[in-house]
Z-matrix of the N, CA and C atoms (Angstrom, degrees):
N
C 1 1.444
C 2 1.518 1 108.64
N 3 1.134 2 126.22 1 142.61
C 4 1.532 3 132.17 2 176.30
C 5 0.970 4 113.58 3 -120.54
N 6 1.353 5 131.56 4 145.37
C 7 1.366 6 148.60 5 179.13
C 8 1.487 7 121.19 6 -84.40
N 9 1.162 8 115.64 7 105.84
C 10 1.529 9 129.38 8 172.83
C 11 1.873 10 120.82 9 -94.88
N 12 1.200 11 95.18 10 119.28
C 13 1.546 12 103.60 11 -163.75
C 14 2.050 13 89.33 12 -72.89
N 15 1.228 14 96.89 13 127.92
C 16 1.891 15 87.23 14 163.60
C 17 1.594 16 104.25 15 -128.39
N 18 1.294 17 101.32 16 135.60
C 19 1.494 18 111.66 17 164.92
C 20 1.504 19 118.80 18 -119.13
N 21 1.384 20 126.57 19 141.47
C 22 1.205 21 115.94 20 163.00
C 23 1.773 22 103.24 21 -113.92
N 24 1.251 23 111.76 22 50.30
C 25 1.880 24 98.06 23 171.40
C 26 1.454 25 100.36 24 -92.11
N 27 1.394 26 98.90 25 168.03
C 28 1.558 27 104.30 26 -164.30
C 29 2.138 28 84.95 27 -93.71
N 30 1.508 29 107.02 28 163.25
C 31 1.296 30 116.48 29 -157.72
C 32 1.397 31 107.14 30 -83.83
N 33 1.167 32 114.65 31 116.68
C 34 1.590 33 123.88 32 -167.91
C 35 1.392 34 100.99 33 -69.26
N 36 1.839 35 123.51 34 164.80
C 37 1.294 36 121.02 35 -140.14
C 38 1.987 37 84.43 36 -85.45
N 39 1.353 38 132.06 37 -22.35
C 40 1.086 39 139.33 38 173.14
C 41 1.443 40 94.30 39 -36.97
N 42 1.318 41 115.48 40 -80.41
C 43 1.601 42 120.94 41 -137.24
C 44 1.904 43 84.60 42 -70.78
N 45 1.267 44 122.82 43 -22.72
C 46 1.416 45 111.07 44 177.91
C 47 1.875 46 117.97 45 -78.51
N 48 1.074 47 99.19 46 -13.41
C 49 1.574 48 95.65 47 -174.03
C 50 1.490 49 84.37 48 -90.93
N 51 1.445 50 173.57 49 -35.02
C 52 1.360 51 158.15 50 -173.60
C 53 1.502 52 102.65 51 -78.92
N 54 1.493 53 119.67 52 -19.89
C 55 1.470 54 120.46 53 168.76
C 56 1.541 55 125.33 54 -70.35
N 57 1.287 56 122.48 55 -8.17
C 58 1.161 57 143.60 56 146.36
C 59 1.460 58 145.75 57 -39.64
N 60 1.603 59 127.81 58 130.08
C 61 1.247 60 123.30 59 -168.36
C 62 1.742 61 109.59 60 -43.42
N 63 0.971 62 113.59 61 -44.36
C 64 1.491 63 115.03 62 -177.37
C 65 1.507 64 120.25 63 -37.89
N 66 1.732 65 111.49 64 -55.69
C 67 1.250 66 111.76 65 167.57
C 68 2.045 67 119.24 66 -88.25
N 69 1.189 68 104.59 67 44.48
C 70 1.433 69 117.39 68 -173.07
C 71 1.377 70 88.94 69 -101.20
N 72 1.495 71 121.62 70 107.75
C 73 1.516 72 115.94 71 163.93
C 74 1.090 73 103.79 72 -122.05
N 75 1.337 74 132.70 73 52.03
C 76 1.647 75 129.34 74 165.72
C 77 1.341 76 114.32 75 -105.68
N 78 1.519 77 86.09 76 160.94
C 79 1.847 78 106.05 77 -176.07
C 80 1.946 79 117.08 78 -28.18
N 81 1.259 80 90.24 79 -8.65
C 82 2.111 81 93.10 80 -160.24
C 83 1.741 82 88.06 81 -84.58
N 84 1.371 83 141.70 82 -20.14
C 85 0.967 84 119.52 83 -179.18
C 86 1.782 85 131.41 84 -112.10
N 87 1.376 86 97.87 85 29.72
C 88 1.440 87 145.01 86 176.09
C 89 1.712 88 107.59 87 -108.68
N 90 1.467 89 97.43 88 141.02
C 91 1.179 90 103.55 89 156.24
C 92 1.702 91 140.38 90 -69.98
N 93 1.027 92 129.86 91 173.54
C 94 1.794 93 112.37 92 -157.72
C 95 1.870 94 90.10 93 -65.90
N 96 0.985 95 92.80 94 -42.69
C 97 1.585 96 100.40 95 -178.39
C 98 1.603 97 142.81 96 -86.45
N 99 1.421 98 101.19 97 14.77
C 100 1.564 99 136.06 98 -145.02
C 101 1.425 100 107.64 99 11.03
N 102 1.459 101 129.62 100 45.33
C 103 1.251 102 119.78 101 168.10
C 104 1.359 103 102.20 102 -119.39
N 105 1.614 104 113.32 103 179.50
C 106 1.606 105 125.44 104 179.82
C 107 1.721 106 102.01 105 -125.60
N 108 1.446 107 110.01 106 30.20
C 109 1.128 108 100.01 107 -177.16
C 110 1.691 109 108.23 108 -95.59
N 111 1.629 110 122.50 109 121.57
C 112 1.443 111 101.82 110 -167.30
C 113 2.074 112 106.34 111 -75.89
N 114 1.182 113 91.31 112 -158.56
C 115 1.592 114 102.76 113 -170.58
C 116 1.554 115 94.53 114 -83.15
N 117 1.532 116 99.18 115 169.23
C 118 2.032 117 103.90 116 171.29
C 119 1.453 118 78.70 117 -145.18
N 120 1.370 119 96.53 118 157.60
C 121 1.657 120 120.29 119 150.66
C 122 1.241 121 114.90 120 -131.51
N 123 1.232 122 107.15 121 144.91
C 124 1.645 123 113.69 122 -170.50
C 125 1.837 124 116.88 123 -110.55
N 126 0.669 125 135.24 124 90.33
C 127 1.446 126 141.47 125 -175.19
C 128 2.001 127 104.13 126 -86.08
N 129 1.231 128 87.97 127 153.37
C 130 1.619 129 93.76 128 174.20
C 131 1.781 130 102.07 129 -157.79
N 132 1.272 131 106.41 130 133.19
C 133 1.522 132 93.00 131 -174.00
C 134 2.514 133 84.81 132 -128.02
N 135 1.292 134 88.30 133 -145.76
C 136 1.836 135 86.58 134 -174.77
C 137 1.396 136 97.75 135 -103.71
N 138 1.345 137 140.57 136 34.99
C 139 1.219 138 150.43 137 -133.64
C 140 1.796 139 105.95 138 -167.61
N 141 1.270 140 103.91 139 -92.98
C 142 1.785 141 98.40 140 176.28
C 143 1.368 142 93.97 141 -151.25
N 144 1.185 143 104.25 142 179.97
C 145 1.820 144 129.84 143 -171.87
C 146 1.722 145 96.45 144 -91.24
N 147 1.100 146 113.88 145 131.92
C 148 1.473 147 120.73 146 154.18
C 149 1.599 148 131.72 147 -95.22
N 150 1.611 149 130.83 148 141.16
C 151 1.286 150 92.61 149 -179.54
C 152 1.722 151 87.01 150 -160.64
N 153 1.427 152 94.07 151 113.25
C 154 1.445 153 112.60 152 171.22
C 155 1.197 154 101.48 153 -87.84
N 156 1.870 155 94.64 154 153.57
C 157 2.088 156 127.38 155 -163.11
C 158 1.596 157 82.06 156 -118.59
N 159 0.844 158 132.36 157 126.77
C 160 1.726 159 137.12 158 149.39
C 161 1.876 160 100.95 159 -72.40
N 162 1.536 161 118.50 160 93.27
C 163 1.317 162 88.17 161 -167.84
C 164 1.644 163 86.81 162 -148.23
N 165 1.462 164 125.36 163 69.50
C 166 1.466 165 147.11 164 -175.45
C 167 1.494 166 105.44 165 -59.76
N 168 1.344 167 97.20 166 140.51
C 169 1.776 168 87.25 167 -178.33
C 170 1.366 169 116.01 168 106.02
N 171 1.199 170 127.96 169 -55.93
C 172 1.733 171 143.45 170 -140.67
C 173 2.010 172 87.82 171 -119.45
N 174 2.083 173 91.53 172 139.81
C 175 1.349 174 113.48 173 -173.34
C 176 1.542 175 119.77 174 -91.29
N 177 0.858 176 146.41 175 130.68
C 178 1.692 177 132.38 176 175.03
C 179 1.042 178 104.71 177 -6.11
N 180 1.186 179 112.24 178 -74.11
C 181 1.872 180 126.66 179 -166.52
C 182 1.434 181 100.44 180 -48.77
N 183 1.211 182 122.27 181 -6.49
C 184 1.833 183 115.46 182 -178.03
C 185 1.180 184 129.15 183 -106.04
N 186 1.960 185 98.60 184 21.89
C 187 1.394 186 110.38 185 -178.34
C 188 1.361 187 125.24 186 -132.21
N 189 1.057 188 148.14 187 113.67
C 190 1.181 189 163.63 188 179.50
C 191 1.682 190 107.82 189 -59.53
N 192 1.768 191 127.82 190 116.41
C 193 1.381 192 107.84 191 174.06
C 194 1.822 193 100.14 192 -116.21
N 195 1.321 194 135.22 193 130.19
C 196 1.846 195 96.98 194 -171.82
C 197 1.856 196 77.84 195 -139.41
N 198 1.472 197 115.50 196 138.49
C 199 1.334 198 120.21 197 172.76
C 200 1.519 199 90.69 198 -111.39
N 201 1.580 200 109.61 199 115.96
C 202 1.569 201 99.64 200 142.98
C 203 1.706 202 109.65 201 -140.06
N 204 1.458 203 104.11 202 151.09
C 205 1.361 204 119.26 203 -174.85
C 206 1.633 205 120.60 204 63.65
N 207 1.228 206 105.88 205 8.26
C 208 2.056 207 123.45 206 167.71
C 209 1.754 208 71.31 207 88.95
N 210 1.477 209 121.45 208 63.60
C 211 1.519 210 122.40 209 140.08
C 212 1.408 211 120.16 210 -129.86
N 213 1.347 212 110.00 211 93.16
C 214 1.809 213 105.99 212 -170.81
C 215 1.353 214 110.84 213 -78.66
N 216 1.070 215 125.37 214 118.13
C 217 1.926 216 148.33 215 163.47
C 218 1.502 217 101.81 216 -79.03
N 219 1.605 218 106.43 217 124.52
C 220 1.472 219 100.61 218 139.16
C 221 1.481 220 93.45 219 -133.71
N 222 1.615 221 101.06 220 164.50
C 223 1.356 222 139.69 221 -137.97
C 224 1.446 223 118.69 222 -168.01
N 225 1.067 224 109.27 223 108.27
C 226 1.322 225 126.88 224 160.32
C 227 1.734 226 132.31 225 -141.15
N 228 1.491 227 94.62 226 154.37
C 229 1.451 228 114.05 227 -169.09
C 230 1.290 229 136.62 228 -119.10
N 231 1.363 230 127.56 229 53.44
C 232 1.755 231 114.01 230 -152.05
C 233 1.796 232 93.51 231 -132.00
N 234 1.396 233 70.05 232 130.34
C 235 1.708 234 101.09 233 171.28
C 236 1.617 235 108.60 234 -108.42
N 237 1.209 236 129.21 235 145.53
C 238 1.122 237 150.68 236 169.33
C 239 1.882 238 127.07 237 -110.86
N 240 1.327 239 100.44 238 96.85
C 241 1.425 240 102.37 239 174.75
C 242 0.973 241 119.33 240 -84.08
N 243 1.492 242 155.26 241 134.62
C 244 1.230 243 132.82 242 90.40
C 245 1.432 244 156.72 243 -14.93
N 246 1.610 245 119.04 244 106.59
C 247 1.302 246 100.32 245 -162.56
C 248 1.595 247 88.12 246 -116.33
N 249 1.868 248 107.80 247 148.55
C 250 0.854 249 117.31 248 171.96
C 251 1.581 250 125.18 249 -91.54
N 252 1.380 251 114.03 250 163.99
C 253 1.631 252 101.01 251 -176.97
C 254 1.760 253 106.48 252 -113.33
N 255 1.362 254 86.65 253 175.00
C 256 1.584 255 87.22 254 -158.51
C 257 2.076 256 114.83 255 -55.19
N 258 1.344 257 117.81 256 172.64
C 259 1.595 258 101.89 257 -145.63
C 260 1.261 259 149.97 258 43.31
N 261 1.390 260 109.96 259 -6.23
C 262 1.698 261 112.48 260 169.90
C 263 1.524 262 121.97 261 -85.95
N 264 1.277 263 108.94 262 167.55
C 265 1.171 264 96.64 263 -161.98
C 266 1.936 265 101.42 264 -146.72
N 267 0.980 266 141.26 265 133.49
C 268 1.482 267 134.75 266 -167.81
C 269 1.340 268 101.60 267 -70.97
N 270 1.149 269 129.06 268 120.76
C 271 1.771 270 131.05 269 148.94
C 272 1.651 271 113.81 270 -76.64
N 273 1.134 272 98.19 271 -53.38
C 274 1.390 273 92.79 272 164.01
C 275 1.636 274 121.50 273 -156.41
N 276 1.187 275 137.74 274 114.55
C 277 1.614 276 142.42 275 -154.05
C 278 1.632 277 109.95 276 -139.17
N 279 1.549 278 109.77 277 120.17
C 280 1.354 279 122.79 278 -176.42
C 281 1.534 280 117.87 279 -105.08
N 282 1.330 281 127.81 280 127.47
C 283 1.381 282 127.52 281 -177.82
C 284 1.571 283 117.33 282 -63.64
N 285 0.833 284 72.54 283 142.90
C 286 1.610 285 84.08 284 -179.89
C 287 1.583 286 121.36 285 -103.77
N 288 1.213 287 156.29 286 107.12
C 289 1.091 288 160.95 287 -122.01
C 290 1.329 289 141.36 288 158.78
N 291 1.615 290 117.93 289 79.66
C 292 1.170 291 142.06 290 -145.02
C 293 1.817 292 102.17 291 -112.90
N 294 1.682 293 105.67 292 114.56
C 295 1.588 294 97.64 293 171.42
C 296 1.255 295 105.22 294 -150.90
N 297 1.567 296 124.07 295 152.86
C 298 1.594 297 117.35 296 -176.96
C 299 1.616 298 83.05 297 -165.09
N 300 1.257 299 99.41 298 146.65
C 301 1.466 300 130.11 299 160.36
C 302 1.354 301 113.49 300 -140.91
N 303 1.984 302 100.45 301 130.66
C 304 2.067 303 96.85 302 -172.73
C 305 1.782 304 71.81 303 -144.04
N 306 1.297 305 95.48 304 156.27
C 307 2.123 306 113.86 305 -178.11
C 308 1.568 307 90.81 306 -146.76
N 309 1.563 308 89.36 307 139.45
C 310 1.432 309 105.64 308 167.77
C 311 1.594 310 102.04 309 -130.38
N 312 1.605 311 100.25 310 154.22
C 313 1.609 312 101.56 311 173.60
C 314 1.354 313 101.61 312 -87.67
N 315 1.044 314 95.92 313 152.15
C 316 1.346 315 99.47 314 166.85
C 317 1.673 316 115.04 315 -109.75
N 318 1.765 317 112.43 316 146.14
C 319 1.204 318 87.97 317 -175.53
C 320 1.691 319 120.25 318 -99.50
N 321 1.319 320 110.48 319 -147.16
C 322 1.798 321 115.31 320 -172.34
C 323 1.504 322 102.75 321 -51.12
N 324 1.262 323 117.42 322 -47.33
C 325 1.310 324 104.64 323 -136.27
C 326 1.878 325 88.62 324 -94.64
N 327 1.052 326 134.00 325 4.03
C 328 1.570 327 136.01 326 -166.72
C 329 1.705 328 95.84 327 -95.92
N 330 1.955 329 99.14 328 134.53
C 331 1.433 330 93.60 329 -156.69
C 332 1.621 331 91.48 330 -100.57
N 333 1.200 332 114.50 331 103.62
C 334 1.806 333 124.86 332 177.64
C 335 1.497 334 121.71 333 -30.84
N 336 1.414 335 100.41 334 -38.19
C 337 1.795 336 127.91 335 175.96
C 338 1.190 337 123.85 336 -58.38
N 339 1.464 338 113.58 337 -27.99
C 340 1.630 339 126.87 338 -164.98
C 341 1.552 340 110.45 339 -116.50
N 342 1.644 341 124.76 340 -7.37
C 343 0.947 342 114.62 341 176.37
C 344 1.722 343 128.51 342 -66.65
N 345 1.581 344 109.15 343 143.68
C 346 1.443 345 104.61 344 179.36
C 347 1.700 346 109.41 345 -152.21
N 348 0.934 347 120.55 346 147.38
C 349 1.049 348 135.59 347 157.40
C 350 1.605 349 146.69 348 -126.56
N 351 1.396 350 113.58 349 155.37
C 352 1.615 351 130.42 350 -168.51
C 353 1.204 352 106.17 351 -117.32
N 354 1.311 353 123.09 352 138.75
C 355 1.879 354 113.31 353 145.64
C 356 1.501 355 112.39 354 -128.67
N 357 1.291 356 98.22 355 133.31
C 358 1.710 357 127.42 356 -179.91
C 359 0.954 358 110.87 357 -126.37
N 360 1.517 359 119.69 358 137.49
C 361 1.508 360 144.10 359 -171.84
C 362 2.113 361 106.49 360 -2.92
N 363 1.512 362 76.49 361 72.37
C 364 1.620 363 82.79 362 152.59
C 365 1.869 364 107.38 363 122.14
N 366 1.573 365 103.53 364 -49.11
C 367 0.671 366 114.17 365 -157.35
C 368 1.959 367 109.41 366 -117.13
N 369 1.024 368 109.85 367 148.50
C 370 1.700 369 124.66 368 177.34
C 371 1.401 370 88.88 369 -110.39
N 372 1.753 371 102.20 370 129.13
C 373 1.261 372 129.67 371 164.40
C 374 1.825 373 117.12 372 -106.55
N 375 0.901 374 90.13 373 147.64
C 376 2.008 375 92.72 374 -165.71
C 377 1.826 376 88.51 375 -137.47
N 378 1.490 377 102.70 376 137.13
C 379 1.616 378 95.57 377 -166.54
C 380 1.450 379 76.43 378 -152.24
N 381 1.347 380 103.02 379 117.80
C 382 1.546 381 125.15 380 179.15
C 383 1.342 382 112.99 381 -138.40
N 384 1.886 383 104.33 382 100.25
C 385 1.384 384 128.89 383 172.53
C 386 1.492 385 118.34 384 -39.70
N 387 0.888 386 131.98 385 116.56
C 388 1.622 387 137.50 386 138.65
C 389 1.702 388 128.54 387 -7.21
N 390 1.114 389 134.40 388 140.69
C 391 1.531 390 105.46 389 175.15
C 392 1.858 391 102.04 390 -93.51
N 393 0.920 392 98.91 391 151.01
C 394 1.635 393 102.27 392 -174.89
C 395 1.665 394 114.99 393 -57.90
N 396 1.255 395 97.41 394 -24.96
C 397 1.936 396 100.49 395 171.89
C 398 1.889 397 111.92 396 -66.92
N 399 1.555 398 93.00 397 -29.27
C 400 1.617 399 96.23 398 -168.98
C 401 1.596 400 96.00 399 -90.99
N 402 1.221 401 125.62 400 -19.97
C 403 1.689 402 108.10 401 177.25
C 404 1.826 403 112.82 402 -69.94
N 405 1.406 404 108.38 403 134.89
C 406 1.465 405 124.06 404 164.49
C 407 1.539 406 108.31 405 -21.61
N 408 1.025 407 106.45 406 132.99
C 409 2.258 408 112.11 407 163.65
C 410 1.075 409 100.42 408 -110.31
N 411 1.100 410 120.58 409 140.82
C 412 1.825 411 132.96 410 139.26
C 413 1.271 412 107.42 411 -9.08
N 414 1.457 413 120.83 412 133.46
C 415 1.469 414 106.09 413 160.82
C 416 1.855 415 109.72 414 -68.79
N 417 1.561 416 116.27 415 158.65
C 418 1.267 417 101.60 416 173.83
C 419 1.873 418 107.25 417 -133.22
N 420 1.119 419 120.62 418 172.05
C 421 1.413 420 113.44 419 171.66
C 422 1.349 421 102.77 420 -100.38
N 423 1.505 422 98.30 421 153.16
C 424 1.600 423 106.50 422 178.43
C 425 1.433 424 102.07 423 -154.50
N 426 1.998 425 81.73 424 129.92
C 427 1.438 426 112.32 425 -167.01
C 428 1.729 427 126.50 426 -65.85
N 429 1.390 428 110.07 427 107.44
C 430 1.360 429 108.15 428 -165.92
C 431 1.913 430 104.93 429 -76.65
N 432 1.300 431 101.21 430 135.84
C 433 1.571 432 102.81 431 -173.30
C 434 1.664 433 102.67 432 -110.73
C-alpha cells in the first residue's frame, strides 16, 4: 500500500506565482521548429540564380550580405526596444530579439561581381548573375572545309 499525501487547501499565493508565464518553459513559446532561421527559395533560370529570404518584419538596413571565398552569408540582427515614458511602469514586457545567419556556396559558374539585392514586402531578393561562359549558346552550324 502507498501513501498518498491529500490536501484540499486552497493554493497559496506561492504555489501561484511559479504557475505563471515566467516559469512556462514549454514547446508553445518556440517556434514549430525552435529555430529563427527564415525560409529561402532557390530559383535558377539560363541567366542567374535567384534566392528569396522569407524575412517579414525586418528593414533593408537589417541585413547583412558578406561574400567571401564564393561563401554568401546573410545575416541579420534586430532587436526591438521599448521605451517607457516617464511614470510607467512594466506589468509585464517581453524582449524582442530576432537573429539568423544561413551561407550558401556558390558555385563556378555564379558571377560573384554582379550580385545584388532588394527587399520588398516580406521578402529579400538576392539575384546572382551567371558568368557568360556558363550561359547556354544557340546551337550553331559549322562549316566543314
Amino acid at each position: 500500500m502507498s501513501l498518498v499525501k491529500f490536501s484540499n487547501q486552497v493554493p497559496s499565493l506561492f504555489d501561484r506565482f511559479f504557475e505563471g508565464d515566467l516559469f512556462d518553459w514549454s514547446n508553445r513559446n518556440f517556434s514549430l521548429t525552435n529555430t529563427t532561421l527564415p525560409s529561402v527559395n532557390i530559383k535558377e533560370n539560363a541567366d542567374a540564380f535567384q534566392v528569396d529570404v522569407a524575412a517579414p518584419g525586418f528593414d533593408k538596413n537589417d541585413f547583412k550580405l558578406e561574400l567571401k571565398h564564393d561563401l554568401l552569408t546573410i545575416s541579420s540582427e534586430k532587436q526591438i526596444e521599448n521605451e517607457t515614458k516617464e511614470g510607467e511602469q512594466f506589468t509585464k514586457r517581453e524582449f524582442s530579439y530576432q537573429s539568423f545567419s544561413r551561407s550558401f556556396s556558390l558555385p563556378n559558374i555564379a558571377d560573384a561581381e554582379g550580385i545584388g539585392a532588394s527587399y520588398e514586402n516580406g521578402i529579400l531578393h538576392i539575384s546572382i548573375p551567371k558568368k557568360e561562359e556558363a550561359k547556354p549558346r544557340p546551337s550553331r552550324m559549322i562549316e566543314i572545309k
